[in-house]
VOTIMI-24308 format. One record per residue (C-alpha): x, y, z; residue in one letter. Coordinates in steps of 0.25 Angstrom, whole numbers, plus 5000, padded with zeros to 4 digits. Last residue first. Layout:
N
XYZa/...
// end
This chain:
117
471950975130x/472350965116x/471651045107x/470851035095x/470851155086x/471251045073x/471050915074x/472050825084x/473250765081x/474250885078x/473550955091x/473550865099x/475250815095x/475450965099x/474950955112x/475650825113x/477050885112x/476951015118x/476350915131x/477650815129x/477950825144x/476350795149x/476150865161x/474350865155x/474150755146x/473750815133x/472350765128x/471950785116x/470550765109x/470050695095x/468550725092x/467650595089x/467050615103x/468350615111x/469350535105x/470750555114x/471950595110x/473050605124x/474150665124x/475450645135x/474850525137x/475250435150x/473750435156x/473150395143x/474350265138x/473350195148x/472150205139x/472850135128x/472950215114x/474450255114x/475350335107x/476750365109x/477350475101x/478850515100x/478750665096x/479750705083x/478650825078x/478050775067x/478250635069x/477350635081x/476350725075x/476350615063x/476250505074x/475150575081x/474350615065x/474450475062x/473950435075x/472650535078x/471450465072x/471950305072x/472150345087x/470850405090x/469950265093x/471150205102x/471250335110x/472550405109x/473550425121x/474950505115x/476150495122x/477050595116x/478550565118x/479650695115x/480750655105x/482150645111x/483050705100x/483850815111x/484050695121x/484450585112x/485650645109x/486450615097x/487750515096x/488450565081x/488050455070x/489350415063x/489450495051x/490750565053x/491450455059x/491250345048x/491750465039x/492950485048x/493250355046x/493150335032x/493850465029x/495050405036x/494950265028x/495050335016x/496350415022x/497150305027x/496650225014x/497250335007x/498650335014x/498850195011x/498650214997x/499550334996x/500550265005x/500450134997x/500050005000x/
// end
């Protein structure tokens, strides 16, 4: 091998690395990416109504959405969507640390002028 030769494959092999080094993924923290939880309750009969335009919310706006339709999940909801007469109705649960959150979520789901209480 020649010192041209052997020189080049120092170099090649060189970039190689610091290329392998450049695009490695860099550690982020998961503290300034953590997406707030909205726990929704919705009643059985309202869910088919509501769901698509939850998850797109949801999406939107980069919240983790858990959505339930069991009676016990009622107490734990930071929102609740309930049927009352035909007429879709809001809930929020009063404390609650995602409350900006869920408010907004009432108004994306429900019709127009109807507001969470």
């Amino acid at each position: 091998m020649t010192a041209i030769s052997a020189t080049v494959l120092r170099v090649s092999l060189g970039s190689v690395a610091l290329v392998g080094l450049a695009c490695s993924k860099t550690p982020r923290s998961n503290a300034a990416r953590t997406q707030p939880l909205v726990r929704a309750y919705v009643t059985p009969p309202a869910a088919e109504r509501v769901m698509g335009r939850m998850l797109d919310a949801a999406a939107r706006h980069d919240w983790a959405l858990s959505v339930r339709t069991d009676s016990a999940a009622l107490a734990e909801a930071d929102i609740a969507i309930l049927d009352s007469a035909g007429r879709l109705v809001a809930r929020l649960r009063a404390g609650s640390p995602v409350m900006a959150e869920a408010h907004a979520l009432a108004e994306i789901v429900l019709a127009p002028g109807a507001a969470p209480r």
